[in-house]
N, CA, C and O of each residue as an XYZ file, in Angstrom:
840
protein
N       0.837     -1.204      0.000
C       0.000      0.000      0.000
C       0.870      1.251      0.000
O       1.654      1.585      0.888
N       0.660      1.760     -0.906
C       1.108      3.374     -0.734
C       0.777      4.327      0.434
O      -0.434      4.514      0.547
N       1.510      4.946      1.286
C       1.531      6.440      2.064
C      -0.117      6.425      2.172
O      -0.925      5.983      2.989
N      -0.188      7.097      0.997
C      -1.734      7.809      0.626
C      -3.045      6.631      1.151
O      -4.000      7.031      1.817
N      -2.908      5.290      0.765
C      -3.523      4.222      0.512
C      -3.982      3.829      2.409
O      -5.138      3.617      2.774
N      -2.758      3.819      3.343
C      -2.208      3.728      4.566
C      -3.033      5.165      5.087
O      -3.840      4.888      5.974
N      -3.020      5.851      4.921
C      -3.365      7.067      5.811
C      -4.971      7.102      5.379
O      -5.690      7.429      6.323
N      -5.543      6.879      4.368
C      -6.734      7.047      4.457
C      -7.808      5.392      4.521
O      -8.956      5.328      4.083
N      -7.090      4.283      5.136
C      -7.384      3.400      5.387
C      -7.259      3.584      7.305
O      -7.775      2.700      7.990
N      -6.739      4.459      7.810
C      -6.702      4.651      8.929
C      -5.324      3.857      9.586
O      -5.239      3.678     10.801
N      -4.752      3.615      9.073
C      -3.486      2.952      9.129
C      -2.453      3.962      9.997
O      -2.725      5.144     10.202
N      -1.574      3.492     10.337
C      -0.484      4.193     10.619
C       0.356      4.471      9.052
O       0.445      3.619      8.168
N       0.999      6.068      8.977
C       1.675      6.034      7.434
C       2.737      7.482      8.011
O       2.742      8.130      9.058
N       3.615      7.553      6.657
C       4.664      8.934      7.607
C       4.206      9.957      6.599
O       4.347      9.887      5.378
N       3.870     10.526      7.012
C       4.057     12.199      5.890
C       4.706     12.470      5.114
O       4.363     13.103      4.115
N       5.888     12.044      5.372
C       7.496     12.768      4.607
C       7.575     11.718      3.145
O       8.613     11.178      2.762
N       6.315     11.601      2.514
C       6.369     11.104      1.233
C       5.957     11.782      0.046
O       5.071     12.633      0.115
N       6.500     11.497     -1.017
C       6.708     12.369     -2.313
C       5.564     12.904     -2.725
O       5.616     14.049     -3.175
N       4.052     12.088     -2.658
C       2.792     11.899     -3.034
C       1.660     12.950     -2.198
O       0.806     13.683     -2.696
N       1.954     12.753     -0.940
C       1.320     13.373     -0.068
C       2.032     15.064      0.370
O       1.460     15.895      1.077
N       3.156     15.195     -0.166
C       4.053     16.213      0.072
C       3.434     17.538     -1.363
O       3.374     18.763     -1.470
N       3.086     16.295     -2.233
C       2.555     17.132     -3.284
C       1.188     17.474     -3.215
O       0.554     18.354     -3.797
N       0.875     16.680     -2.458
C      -0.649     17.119     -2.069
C      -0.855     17.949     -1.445
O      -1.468     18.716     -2.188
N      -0.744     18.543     -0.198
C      -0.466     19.015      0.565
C       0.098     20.580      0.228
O      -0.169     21.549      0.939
N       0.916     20.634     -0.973
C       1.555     21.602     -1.751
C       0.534     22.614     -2.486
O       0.413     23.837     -2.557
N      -0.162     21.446     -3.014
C      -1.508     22.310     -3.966
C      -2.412     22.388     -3.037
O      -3.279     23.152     -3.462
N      -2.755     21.913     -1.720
C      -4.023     22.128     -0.897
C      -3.490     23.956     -0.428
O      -4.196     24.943     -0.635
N      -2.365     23.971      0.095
C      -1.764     25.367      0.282
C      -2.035     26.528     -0.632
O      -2.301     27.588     -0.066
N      -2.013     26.516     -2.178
C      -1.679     27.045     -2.602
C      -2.989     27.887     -2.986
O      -3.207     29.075     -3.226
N      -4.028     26.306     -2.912
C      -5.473     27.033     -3.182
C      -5.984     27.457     -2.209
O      -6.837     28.302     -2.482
N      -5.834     27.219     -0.912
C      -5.980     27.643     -0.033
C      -5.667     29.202      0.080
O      -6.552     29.984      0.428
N      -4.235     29.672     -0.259
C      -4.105     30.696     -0.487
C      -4.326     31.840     -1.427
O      -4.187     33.063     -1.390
N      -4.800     30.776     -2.437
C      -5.560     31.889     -3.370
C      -7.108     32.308     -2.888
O      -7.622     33.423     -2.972
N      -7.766     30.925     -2.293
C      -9.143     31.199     -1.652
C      -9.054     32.578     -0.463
O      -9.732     33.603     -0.380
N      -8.268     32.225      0.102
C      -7.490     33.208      1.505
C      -7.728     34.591      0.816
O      -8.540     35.322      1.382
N      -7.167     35.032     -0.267
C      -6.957     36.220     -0.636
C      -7.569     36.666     -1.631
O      -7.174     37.594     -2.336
N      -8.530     36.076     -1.764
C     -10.431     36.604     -2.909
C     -10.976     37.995     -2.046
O     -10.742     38.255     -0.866
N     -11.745     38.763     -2.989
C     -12.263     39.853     -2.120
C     -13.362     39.743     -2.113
O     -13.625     38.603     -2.495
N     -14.470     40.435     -1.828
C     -15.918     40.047     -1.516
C     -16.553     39.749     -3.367
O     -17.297     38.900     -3.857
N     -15.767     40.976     -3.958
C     -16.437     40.496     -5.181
C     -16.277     39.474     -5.951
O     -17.029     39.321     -6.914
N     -15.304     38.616     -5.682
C     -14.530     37.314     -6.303
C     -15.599     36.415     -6.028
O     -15.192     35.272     -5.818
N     -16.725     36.544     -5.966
C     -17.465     35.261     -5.311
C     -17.356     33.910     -5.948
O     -17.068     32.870     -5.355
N     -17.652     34.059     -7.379
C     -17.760     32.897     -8.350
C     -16.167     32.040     -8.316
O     -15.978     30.834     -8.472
N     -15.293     32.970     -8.095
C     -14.423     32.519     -8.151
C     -13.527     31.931     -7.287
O     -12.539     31.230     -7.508
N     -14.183     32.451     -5.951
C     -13.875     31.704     -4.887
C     -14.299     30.076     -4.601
O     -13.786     29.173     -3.940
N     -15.517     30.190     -5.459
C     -16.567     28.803     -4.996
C     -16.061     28.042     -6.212
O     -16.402     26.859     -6.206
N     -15.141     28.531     -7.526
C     -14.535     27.734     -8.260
C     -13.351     27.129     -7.786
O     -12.969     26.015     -8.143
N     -12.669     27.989     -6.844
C     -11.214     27.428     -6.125
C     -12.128     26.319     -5.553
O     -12.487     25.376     -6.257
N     -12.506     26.459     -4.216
C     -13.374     25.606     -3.608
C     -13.807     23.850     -3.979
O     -13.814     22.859     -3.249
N     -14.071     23.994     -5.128
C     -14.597     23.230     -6.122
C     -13.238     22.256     -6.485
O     -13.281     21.028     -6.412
N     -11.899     23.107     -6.930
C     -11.056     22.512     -7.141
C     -10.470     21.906     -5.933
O     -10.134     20.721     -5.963
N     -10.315     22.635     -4.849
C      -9.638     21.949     -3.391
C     -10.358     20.843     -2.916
O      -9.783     19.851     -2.469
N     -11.882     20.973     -2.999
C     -12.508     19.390     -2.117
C     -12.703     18.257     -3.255
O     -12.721     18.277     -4.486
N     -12.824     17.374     -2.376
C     -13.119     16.224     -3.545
C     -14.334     16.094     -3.728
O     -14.651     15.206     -4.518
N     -15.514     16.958     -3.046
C     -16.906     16.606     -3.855
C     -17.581     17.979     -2.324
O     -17.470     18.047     -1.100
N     -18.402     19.003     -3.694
C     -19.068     19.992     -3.258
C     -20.601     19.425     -3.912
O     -20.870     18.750     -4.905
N     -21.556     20.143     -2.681
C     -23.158     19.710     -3.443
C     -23.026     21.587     -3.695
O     -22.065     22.345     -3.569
N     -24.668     21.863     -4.148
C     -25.063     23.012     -4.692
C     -25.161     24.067     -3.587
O     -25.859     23.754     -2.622
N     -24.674     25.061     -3.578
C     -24.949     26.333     -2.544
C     -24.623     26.435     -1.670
O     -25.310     26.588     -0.660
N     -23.263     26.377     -1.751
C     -22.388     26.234     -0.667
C     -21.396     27.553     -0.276
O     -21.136     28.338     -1.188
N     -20.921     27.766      0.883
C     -20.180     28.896      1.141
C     -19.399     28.666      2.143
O     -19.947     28.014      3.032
N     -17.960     29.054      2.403
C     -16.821     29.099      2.941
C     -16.392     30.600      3.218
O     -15.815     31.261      2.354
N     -16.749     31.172      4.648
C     -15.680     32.612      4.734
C     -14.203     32.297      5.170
O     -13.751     31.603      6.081
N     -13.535     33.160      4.058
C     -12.058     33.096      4.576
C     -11.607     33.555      6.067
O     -12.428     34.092      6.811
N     -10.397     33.343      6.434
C      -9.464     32.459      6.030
C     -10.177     30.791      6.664
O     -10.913     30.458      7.592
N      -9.448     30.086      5.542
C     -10.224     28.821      5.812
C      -8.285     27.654      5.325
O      -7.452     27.703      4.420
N      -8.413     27.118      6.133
C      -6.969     26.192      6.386
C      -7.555     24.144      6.119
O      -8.541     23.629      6.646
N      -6.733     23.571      5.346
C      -6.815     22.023      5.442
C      -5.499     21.586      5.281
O      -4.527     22.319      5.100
N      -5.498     20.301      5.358
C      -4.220     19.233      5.087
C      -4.529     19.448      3.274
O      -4.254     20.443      2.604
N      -5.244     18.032      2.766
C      -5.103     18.340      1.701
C      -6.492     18.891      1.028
O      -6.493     19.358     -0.111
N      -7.300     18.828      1.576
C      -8.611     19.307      0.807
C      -9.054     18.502     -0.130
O     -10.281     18.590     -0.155
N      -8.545     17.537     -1.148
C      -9.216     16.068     -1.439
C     -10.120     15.363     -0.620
O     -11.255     15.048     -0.980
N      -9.616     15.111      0.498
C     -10.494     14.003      1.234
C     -11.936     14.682      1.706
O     -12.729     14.029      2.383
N     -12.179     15.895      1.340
C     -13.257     16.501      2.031
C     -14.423     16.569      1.293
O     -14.310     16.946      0.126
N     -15.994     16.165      1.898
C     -16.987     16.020      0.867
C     -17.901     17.340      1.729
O     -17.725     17.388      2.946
N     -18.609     18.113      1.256
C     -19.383     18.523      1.781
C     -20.853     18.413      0.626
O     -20.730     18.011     -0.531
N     -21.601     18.662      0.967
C     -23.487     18.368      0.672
C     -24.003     19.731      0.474
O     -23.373     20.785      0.565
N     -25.368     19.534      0.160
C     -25.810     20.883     -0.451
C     -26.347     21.758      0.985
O     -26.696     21.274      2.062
N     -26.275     23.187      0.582
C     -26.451     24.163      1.827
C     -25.364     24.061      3.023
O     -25.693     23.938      4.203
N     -24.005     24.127      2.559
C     -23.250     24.154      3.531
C     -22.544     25.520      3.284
O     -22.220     26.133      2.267
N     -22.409     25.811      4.967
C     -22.155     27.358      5.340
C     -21.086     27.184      6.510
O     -21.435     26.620      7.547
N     -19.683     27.700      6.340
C     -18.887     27.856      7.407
C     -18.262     29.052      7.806
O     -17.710     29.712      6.925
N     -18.247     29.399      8.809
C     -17.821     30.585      9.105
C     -16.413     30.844      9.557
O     -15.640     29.924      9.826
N     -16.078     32.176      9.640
C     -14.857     32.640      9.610
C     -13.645     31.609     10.550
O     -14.132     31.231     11.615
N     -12.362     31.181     10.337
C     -11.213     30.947     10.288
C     -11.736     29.122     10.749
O     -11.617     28.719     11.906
N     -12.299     28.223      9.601
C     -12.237     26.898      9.740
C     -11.233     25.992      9.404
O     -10.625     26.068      8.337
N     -11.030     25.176     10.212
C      -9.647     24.020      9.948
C     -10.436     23.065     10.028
O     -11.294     22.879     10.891
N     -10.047     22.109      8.691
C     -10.181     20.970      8.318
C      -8.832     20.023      8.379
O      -7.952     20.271      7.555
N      -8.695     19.295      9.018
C      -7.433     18.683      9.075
C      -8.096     16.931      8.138
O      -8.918     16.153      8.624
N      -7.667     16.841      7.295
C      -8.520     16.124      6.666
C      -7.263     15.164      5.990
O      -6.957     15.046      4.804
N      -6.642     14.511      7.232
C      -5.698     13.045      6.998
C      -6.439     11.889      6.621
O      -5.927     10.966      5.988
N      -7.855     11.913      7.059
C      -8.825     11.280      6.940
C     -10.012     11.307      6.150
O     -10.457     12.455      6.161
N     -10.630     10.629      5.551
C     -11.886     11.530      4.924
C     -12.810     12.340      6.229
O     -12.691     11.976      7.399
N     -13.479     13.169      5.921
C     -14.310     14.027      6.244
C     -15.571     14.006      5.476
O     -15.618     15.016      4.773
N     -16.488     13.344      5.348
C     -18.055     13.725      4.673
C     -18.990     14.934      5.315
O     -18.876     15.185      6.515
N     -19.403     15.264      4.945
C     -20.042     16.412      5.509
C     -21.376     16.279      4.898
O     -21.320     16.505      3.689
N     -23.039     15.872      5.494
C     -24.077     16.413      4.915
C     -25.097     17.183      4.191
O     -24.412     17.595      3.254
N     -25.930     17.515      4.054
C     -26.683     18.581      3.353
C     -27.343     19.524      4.552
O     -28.113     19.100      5.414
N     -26.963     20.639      4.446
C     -27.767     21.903      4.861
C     -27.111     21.324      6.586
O     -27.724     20.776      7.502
N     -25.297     21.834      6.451
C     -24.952     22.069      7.408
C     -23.860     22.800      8.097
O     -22.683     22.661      7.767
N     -24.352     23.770      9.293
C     -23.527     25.109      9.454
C     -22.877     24.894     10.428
O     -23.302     24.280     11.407
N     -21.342     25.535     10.274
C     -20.281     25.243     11.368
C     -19.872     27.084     11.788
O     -19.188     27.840     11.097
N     -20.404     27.332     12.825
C     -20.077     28.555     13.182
C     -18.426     29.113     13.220
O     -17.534     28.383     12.790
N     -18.227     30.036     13.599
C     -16.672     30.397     13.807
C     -15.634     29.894     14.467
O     -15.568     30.042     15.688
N     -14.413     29.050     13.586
C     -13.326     28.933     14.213
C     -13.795     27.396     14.701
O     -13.388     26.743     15.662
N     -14.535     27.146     13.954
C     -14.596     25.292     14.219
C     -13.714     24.710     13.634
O     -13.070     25.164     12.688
N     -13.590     23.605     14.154
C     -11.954     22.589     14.252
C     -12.171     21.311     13.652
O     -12.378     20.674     14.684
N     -12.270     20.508     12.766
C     -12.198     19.306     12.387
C     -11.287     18.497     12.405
O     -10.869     18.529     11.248
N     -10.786     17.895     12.872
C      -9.314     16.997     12.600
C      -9.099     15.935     12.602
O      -8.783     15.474     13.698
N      -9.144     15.021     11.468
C      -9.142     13.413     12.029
C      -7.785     12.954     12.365
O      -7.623     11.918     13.011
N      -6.774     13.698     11.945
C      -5.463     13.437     12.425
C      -4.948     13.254     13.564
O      -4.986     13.992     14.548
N      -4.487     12.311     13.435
C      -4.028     11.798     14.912
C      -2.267     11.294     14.904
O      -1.561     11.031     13.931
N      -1.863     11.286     16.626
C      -0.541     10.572     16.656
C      -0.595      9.429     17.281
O      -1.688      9.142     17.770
N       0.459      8.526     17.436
C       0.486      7.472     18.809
C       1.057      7.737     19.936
O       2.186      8.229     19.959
N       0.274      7.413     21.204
C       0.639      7.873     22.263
C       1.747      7.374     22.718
O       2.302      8.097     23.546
N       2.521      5.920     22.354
C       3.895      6.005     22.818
C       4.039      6.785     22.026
O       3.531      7.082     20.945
N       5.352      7.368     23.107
C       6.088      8.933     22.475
C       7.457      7.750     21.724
O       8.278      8.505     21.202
N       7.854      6.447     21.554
C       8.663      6.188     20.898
C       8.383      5.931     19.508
O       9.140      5.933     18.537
N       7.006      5.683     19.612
C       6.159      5.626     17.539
C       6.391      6.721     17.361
O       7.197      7.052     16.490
N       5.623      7.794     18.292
C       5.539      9.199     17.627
C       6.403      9.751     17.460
O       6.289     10.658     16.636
N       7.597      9.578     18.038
C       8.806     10.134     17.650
C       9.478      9.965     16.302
O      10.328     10.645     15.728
N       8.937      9.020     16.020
C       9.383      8.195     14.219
C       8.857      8.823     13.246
O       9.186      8.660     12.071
N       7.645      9.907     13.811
C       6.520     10.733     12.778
C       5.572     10.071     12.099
O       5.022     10.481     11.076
N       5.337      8.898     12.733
C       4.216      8.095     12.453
C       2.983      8.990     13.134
O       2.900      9.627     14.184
N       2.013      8.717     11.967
C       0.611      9.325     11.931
C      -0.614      8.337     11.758
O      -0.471      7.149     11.469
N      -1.443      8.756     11.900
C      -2.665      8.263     11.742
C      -3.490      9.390     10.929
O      -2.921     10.449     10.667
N      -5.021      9.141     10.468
C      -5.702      9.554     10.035
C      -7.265      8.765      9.924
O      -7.548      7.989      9.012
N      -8.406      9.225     11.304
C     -10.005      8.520     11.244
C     -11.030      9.482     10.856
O     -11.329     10.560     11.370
N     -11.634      8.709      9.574
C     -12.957      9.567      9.198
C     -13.794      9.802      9.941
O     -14.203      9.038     10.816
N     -14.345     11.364      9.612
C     -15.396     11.809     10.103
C     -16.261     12.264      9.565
O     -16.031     13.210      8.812
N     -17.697     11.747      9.742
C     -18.751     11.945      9.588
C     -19.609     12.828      9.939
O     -19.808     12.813     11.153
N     -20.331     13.766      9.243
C     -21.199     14.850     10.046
C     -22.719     14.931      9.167
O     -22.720     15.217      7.970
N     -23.682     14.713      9.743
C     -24.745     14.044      8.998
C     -25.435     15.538      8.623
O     -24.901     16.639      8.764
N     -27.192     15.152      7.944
C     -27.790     16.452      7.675
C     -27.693     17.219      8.715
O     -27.054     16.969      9.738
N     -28.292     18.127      8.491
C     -29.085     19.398      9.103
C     -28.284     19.571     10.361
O     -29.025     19.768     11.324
N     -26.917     19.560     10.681
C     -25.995     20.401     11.888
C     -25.774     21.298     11.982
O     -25.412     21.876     10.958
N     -25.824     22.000     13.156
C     -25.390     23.278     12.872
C     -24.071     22.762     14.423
O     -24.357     22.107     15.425
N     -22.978     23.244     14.123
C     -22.054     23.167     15.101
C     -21.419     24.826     15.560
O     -20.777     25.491     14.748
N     -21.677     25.242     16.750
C     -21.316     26.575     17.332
C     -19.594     26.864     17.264
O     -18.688     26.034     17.187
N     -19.546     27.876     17.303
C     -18.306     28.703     17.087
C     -17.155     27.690     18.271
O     -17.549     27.138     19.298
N     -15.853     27.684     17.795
C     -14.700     27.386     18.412
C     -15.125     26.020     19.165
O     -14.807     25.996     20.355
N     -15.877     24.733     18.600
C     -15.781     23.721     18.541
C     -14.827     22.926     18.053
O     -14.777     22.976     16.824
N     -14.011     22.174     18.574
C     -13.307     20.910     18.000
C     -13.958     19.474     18.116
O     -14.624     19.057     19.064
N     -13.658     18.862     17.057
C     -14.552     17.294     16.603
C     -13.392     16.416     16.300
O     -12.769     16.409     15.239
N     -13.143     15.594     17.460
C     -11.813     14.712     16.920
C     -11.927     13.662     15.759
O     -12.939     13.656     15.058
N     -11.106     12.949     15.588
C     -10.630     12.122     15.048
C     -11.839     10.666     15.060
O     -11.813      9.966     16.073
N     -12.567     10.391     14.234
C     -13.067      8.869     14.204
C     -14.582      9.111     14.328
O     -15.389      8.186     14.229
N     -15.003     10.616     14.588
C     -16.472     10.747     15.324
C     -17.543     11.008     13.661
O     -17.400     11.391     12.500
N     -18.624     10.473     14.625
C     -19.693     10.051     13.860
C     -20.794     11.236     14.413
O     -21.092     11.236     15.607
N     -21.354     12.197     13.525
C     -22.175     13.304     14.309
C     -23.305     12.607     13.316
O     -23.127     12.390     12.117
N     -24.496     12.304     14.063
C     -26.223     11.989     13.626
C     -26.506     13.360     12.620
O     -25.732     14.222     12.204
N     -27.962     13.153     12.432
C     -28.609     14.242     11.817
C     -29.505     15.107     12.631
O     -30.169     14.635     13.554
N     -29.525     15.915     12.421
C     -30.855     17.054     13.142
C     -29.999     17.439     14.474
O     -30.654     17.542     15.511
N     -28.690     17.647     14.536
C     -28.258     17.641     15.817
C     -27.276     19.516     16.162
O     -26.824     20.242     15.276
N     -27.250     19.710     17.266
C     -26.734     21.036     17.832
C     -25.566     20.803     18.467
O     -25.334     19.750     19.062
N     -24.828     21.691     18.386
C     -23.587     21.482     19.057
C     -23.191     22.686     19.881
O     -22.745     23.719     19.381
N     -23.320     22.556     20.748
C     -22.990     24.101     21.540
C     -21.931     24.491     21.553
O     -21.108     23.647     21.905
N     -21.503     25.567     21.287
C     -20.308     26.402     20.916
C     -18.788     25.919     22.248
O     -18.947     25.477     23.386
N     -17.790     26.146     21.716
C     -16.853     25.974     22.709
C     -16.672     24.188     22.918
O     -15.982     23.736     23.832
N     -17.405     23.293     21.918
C     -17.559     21.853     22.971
C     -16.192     21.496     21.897
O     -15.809     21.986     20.835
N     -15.575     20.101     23.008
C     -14.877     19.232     22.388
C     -15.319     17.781     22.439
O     -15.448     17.045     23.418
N     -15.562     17.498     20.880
C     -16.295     16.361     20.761
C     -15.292     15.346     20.442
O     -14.437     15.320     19.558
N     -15.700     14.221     21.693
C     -14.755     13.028     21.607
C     -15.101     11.768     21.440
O     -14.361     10.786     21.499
N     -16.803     11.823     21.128
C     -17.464     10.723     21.316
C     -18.394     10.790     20.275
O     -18.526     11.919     19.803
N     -19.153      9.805     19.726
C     -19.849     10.127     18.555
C     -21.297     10.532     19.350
O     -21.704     10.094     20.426
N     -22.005     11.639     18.334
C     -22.866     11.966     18.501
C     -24.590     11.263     17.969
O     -24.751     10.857     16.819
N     -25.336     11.243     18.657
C     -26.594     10.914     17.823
C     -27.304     11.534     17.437
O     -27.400     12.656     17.934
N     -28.054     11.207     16.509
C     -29.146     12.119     15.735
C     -30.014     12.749     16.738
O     -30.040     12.259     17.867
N     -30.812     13.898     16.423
C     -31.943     14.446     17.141
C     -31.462     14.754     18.575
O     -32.125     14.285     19.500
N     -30.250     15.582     18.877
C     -29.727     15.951     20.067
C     -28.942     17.552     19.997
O     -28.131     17.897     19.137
N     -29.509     18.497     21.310
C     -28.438     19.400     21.634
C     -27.257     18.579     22.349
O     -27.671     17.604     22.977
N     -25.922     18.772     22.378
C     -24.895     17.935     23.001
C     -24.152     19.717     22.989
O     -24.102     20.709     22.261
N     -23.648     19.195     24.426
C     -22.174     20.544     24.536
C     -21.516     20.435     25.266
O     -22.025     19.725     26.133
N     -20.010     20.891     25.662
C     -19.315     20.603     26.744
C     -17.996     20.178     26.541
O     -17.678     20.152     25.352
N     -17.232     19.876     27.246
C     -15.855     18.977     26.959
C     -15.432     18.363     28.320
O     -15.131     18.928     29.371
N     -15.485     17.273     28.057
C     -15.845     16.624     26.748
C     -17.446     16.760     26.415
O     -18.287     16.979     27.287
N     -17.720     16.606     25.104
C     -19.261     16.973     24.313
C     -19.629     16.078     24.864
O     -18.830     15.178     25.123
N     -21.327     15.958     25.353
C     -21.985     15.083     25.978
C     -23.741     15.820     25.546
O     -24.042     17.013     25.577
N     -24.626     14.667     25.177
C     -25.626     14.956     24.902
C     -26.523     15.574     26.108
O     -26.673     14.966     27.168
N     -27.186     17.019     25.806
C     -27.841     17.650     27.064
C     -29.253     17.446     26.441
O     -29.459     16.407     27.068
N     -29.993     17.547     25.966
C     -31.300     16.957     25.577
C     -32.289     16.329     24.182
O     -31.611     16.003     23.208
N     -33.095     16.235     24.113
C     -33.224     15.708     22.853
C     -33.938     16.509     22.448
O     -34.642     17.119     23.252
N     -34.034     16.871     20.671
C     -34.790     17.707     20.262
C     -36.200     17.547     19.880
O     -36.391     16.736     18.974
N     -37.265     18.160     20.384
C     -38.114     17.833     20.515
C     -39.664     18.264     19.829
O     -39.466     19.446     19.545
N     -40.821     18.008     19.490
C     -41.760     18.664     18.626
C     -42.399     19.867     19.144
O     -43.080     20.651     18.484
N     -42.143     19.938     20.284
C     -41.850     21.343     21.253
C     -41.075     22.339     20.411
O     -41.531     23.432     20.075
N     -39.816     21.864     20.081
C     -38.642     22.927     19.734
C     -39.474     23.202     18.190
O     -39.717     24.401     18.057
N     -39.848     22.540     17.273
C     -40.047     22.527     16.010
C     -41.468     23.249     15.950
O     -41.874     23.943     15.018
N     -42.078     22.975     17.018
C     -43.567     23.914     16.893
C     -43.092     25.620     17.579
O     -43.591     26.690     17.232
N     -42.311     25.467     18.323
C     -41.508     26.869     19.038
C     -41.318     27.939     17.506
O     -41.714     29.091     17.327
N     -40.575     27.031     16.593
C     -39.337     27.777     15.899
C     -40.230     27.955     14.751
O     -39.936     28.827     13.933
N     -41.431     27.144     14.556
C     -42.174     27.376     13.381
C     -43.101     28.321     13.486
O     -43.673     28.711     12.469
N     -43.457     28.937     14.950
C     -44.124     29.650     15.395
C     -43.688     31.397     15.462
O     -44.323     32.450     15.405
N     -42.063     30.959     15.636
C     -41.246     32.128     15.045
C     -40.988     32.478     13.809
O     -40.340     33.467     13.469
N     -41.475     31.697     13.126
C     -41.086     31.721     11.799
C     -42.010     32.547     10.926
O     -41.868     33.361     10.014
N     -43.001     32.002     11.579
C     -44.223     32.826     10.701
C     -44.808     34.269     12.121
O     -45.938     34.698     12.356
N     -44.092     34.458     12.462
C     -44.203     35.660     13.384
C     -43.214     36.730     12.403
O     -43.578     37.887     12.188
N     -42.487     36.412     12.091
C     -41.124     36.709     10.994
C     -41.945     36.972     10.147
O     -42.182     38.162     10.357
N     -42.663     36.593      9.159
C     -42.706     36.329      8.043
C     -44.360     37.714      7.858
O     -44.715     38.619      7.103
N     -44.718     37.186      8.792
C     -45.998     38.100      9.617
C     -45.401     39.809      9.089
O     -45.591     40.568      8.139
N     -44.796     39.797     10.048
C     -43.797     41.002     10.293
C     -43.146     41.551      9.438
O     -42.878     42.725      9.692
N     -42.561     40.925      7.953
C     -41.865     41.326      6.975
C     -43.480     41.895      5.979
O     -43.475     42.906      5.276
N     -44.468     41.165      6.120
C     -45.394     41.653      5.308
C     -46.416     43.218      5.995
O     -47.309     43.844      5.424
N     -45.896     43.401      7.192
C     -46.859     44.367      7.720
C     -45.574     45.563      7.193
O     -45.779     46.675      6.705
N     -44.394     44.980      7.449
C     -43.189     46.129      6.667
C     -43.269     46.394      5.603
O     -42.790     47.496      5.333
N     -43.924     45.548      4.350
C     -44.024     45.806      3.457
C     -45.072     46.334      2.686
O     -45.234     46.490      1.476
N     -45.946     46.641      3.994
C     -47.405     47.285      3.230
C     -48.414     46.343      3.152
O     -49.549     46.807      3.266
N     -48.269     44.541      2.908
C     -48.793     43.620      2.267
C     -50.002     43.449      3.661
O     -49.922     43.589      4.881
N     -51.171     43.048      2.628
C     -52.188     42.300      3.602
C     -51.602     40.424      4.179
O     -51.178     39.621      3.348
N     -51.710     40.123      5.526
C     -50.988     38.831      5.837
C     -52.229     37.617      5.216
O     -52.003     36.410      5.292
């Protein structure tokens, strides 16, 4: 098995190879061209974008500065929105769902070392996929380690470090992240109730009969 073959099989593999050195080279470079787009560059930002991951769905958005390993292994789904300064450490694959938001300065990393310090000293690495299902929204300056599995319909409260996989239909927060309740037809009749209070409100602004 090749480096590349080893690291995204979750294997132990070393970095310091020709293949992955080049990878890694061009994840930088687009990275840095994405880095330095101005507001009006839009199209052309979401064309870099396009070239750095290995699979974008429709209507998607990234605010700079935004940092990865190589940006291949990364899938994201349609309606994904991340906010300002995200790291993807993506030794591992990374899938990412449809219609899901990672607030500011969230952390992804499946990269990992070995805890004898005599492997790790050799620069042996690891790399475990992570999974992040529909409809998440994950809060600002979250980290999501290495191997975790996040459900669908789920919240992540800002500041958590997630070390454990998450399940569907849950607020979870904390560090370590730990599920605090389940989401409920309470919350969905709450928010739909705001919704059209909103919507109420944009038409009395606009003159319109509701």
């Amino acid at each position: 098995m090749t480096q590349k073959e080893l690291m995204l099989s979750g294997q132990l593999y070393h970095g310091n190879d020709a293949e992955l050195k080049n990878a890694a080279a061009r994840s930088r470079q687009l990275a840095r061209l994405i880095n330095s787009t101005t507001e009006e560059q839009r199209e052309y930002r979401i064309e870099l974008f396009k070239k750095l991951f290995k699979k974008t769905g429709d209507n998607f958005w990234v605010e700079p500065p935004f940092r990865c390993d190589y940006g291949c292994n990364i899938q994201i789904g349609n309606n994904f929105y991340a906010n300002f300064d995200c790291i993807i450490l993506d030794d591992g694959e990374v899938v990412i769902g449809d219609n899901v938001f990672l607030g500011p300065r969230v952390c992804i990393y499946t990269a990992g070392h070995p805890i004898d310090a005599e492997v790790r000293n050799t620069n042996l690495e690891y790399g475990k996929k992570i999974i992040i299902g529909d409809h998440v929204w994950v809060g600002g300056c979250t980290i999501i380690n290495p191997g975790i599995v996040i459900g669908d319909n789920v919240v992540i409260g800002s500041g958590s470090v997630v070390t454990k996989d998450i399940p569907s239909n849950v607020v979870a927060a904390g560090n370590p992240c730990k599920v605090i309740r389940k989401i409920t037809l309470e919350d969905h009749l709450y928010w739909k109730e705001q919704e059209r209070l909103y919507r109420s409100n944009r038409k009395k602004n606009s003159g319109e009969m509701e």
